[in-house]
N, C-alpha and C positions, 0 to 999 in steps of 0.2 A: 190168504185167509182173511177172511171179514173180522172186524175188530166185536160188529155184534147183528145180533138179528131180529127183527120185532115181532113180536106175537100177540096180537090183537085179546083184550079179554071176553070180546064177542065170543073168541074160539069156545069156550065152553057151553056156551047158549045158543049155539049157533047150530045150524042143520050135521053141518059135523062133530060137533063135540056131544051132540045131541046122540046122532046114531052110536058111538063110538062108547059110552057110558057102559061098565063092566066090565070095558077088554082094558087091564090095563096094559097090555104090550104094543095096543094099537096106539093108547095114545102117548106114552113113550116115543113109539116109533117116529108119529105124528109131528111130535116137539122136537124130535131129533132132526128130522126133515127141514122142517122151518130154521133149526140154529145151525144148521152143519157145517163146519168150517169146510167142506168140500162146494160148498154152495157157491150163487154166483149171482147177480144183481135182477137177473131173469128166471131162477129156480129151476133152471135144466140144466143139469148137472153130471158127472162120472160119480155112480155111488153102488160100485159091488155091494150083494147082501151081505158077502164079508165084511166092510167095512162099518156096516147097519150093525150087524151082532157083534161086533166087536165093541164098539165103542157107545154099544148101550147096555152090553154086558147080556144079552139075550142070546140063546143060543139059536146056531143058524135055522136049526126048523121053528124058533119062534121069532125070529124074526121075519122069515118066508110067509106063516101064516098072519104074522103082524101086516107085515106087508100088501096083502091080499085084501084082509078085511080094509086097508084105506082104499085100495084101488077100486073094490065094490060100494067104498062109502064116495065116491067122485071126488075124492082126496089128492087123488096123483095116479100117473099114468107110468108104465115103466117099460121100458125096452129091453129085454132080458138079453137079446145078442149083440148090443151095446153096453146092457148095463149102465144103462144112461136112465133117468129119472126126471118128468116133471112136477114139481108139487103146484097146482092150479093157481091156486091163492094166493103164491107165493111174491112174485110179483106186486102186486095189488096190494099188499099190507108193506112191502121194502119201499117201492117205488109210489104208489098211488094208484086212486083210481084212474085218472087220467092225466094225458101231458098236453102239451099247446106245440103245434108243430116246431117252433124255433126252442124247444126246450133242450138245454145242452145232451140232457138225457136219452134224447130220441136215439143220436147217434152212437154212444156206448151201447144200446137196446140192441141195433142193427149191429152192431160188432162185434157181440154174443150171439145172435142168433146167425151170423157167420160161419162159426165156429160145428155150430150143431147140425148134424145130419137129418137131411131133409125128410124124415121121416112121421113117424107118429104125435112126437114130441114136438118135434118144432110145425106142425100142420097144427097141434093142439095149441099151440101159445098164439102164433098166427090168427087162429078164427076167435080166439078170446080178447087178444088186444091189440090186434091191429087199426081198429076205428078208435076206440080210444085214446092209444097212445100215437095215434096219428102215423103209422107206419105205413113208410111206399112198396110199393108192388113189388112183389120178388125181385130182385137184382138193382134195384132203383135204390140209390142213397142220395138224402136230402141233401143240400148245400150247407151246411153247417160249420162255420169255419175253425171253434174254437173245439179245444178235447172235450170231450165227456165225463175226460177224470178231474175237470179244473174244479177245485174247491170252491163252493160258490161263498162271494163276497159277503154274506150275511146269511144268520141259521135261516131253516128251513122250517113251518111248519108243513103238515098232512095236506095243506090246503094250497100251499103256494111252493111255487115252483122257480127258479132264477132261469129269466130270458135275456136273450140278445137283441138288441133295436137292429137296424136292418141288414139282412144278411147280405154277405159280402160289400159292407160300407170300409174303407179304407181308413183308418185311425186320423186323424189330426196330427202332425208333425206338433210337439210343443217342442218349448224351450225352455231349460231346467234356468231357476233364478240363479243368481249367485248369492249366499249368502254368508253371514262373517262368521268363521267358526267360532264355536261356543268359546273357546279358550281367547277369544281378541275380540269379545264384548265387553262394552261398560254394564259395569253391576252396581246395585246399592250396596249399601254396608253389609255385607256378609254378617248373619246372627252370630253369636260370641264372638266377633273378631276382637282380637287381642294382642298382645306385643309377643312375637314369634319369634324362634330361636333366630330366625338370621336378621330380625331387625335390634336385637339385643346382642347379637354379634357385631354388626354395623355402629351401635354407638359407642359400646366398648371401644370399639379402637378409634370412633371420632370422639371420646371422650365427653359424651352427653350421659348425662344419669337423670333420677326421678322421671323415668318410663312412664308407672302409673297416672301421673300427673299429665303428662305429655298423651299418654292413651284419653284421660277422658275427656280435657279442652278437645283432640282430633273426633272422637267420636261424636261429642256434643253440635260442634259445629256443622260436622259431616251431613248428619240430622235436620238441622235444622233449615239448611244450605238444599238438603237434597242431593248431594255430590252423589256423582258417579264414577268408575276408575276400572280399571283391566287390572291393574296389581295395587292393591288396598295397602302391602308391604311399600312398595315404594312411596305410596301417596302421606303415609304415615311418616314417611323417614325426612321427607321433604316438607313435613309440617314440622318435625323436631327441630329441623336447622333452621326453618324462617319461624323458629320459636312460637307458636299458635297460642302456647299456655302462657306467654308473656311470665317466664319466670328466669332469664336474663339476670344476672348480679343476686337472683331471690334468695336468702338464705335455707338452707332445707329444709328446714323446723316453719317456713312461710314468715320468718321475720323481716324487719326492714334492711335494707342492704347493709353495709357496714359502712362508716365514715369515708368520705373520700376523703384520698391523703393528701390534699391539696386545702381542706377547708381548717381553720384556723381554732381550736379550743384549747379552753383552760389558761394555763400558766403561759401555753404558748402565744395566745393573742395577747395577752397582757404584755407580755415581753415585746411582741411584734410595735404594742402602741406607745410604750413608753419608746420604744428604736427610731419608730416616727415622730415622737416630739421632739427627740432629743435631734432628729435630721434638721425640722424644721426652727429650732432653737439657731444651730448652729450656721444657717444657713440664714438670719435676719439681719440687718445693719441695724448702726445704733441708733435708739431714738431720736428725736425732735430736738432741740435746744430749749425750748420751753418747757419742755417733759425733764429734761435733766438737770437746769435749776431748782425744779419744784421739787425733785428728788435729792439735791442737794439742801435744801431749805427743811427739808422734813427732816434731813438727817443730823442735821445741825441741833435742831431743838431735841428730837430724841437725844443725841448725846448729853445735850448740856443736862434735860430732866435725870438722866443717869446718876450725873456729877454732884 
């Protein structure tokens, strides 16, 4: 069954919508004809009257004398001991006015009119469009390699038609490239990337903290560097440990480290320096001999000023 059927708006202004003006079961019939899901891409068809009043809702004598008034308007031709039906136009408004011999279409043409009995019907479609549509002589099928049913690569308009460049040319062998699946590409920074449960699982138990901090020194440089990477979790984890945010001994609050316990303040240096003069006290020999008279000499008068 056809998905759909086209009906020209000519039809109404046209020599047959013209004659046909007043009957409306002709032109029912008429529209029924053109959309029939019993139809076929050539408009020679199996279409008992039963199925005409049926499914137009006509009853059988009007659809019989529906019927008639198209045959006498050159609407359609019918084979009553068949029961087979051509509608003229039909054709012609589905397919086109005409094809280009290499048109993939020619060959489904000929492989319907296969189908139909050589009789009234298919003599009537034959002398209508076989110069147009470029059809070979009874029993004669062109060289056309590919189906008739293939979907043609690009829509279609009224005017243009999909061809084939020459017929039976043998394809080009290629060579499919190789290339690196999407999952084992370097990527830029993925938009929102952010510190993800399994790289906040990873630090936890290497016991790294302030993420945030550590996410935006990684982000920052990532940017500016232009890095690229296959897994951004890993490249991030590997920024945490060679410390990127340079925050090493930083205190959390971003204050100055805390004292190293080796450096010397307060009470304790003073203790330290008095320890050192007292080393170097204890470690001098005694003065001069001339230092030590004069130090006896001085003590001498101070005592006696005493006295």
């Amino acid at each position: 069954m056809r998905d759909y059927g086209k009906v020209s708006p000519q039809f109404w202004v046209g020599k047959t919508g013209k004659a046909l003006r007043g009957d409306m079961p002709a032109q029912l019939l008429s529209l029924y004809l053109m959309t029939s899901p019993h139809a076929n891409m050539i408009g020679i068809y199996y279409c008992p009257i039963e199925y005409m009043a049926k499914e137009t809702g006509l009853s059988i004598e009007g659809a019989s004398k529906a019927l008639q008034r198209l045959i006498d308007a050159d609407f359609c031709t019918y084979e009553a001991d068949d029961e087979l039906i051509f509608v003229h136009a039909f054709a012609e408004h589905q397919i086109g006015e005409s094809l280009k011999p290499t048109d993939l279409r020619v060959k489904g043409i000929i492989s319907e009119l296969e189908k139909v009995p050589k009789g009234q019907c298919w003599r009537g479609f034959r002398a209508r469009y076989a110069v147009p549509y470029n059809l070979p002589t009874a029993g004669q099928i062109p060289d056309i390699p590919a189906s008739p049913y293939k979907a043609p690569s690009k829509p279609e308009t009224e005017t243009e038609t999909e061809t084939e460049t020459e017929t039976g040319a043998e394809p080009k062998p290629t060579t499919a490239k190789r290339s690196t699946p999407p999952s084992k590409r370097k990527i830029s920074l993925p938009d929102g990337f952010g510190v993800s449960a399994a790289v906040t699982a990873w630090a936890a138990e290497k016991g790294f903290g302030q993420l945030d901090a550590h996410l935006d020194a990684f982000t920052r440089k990532a940017k500016a560097k232009g890095y690229t990477y296959i897994d951004w979790d890993a490249a991030f984890m590997e920024a945490i440990r060679e410390d990127w945010a340079k925050l090493r001994g930083r205190a959390a609050n971003g204050a100055a480290p805390p004292p190293d316990s080796t450096t010397k303040t307060g009470t304790d240096a003073a203790e330290a320096t008095r320890r050192e003069r007292e080393a170097r006290d204890k470690g001098a020999g005694p003065p001069p001999a001339n230092i030590r008279a004069e130090l006896a000499n001085l003590t001498k008068k101070w005592t006696g000023a005493m006295a």
